[in-house]
C-alpha positions as a LaTeX table, in Angstrom:
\begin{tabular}{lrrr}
\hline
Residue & $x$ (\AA) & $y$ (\AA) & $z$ (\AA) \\
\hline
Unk1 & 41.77 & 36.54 & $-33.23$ \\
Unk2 & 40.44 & 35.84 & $-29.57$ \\
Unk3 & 38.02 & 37.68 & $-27.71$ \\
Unk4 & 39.05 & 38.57 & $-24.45$ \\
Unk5 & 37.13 & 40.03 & $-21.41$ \\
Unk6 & 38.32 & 43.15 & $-19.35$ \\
Unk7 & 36.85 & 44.51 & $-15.89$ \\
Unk8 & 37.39 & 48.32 & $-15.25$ \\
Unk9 & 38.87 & 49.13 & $-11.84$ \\
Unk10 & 37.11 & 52.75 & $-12.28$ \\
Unk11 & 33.52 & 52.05 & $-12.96$ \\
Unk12 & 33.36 & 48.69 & $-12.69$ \\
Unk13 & 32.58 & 47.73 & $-16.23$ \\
Unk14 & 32.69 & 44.43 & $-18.00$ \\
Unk15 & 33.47 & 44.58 & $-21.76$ \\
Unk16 & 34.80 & 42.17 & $-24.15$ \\
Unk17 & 38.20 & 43.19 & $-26.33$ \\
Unk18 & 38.83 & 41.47 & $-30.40$ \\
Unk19 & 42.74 & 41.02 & $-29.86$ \\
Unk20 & 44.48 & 41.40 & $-33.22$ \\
Unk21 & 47.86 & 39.77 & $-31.93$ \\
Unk22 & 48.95 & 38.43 & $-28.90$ \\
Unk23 & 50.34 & 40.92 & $-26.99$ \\
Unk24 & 46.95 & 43.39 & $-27.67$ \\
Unk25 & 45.51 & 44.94 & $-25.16$ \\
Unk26 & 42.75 & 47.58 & $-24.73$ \\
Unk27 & 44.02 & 50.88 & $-23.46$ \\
Unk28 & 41.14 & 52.40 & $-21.86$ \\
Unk29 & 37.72 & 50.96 & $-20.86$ \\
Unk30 & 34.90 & 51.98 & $-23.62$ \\
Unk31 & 32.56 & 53.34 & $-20.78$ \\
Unk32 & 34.74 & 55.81 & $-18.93$ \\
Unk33 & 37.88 & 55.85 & $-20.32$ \\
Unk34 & 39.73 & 54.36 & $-17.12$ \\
Unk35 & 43.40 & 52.92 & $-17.66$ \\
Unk36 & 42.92 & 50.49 & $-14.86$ \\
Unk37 & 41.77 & 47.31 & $-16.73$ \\
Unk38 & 42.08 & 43.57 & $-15.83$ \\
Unk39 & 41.80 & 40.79 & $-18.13$ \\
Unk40 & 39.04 & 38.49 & $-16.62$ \\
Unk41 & 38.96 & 34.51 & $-17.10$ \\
Unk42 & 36.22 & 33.96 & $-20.07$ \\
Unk43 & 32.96 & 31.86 & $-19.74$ \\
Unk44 & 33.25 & 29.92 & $-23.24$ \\
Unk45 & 30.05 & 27.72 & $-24.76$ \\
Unk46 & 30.71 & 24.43 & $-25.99$ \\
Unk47 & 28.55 & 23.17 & $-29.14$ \\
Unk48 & 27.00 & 19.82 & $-28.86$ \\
Unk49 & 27.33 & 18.09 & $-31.74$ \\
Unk50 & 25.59 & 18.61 & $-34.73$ \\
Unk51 & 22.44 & 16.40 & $-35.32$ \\
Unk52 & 22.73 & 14.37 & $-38.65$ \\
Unk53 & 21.13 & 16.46 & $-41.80$ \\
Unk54 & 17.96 & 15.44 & $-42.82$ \\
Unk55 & 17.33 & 14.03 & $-46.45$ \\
Unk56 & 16.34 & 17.25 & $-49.02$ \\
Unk57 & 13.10 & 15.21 & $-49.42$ \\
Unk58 & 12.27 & 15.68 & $-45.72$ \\
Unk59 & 12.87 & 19.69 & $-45.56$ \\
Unk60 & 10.77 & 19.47 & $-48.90$ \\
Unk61 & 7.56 & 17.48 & $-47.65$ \\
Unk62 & 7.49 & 15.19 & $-50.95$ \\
Unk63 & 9.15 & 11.89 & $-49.43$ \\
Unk64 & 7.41 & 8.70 & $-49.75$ \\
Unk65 & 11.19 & 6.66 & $-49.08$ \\
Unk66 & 10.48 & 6.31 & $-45.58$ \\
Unk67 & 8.82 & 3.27 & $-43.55$ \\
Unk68 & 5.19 & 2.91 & $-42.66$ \\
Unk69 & 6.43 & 4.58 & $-39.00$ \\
Unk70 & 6.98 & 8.30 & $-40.27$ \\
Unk71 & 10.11 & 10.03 & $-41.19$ \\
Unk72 & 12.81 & 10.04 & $-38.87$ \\
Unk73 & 14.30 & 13.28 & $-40.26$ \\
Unk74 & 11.20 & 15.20 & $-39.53$ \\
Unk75 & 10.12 & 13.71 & $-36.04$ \\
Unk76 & 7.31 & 11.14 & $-36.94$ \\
Unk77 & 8.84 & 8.00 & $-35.83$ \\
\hline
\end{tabular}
């Protein structure tokens, strides 16, 4: 189900819609119940890719696996 965003031609609002199917639209605006509503073109995040999961000994404080240099799962390179 996407998320789209709506602008109210009455007041000027910004709000974001869950449509269900397709073809789903809001009907009014939330704020002031205006039927005057355009879909707006959505800012979207993209996620950087997730850094590699350190060892369960790391999040746990008990290795003793890693080098002479420090764990690189908890930053002491």
């Amino acid at each position: 189900m996407p998320i789209h965003e709506y602008h109210c031609a009455k007041c000027g609002a910004r709000f974001e819609y869950l449509a269900r199917r397709k073809d789903d639209a809001p009907e009014t605006c939330p704020q002031c119940g205006g039927r005057r509503l355009r879909r707006e073109l959505s800012a979207f995040s993209v996620a950087a890719p997730a850094a590699p999961a350190a060892p369960a000994c790391a999040a746990a404080g008990a290795c003793r696996a890693c080098p002479a240099g420090g764990c690189p799962a908890r930053g002491m390179n």
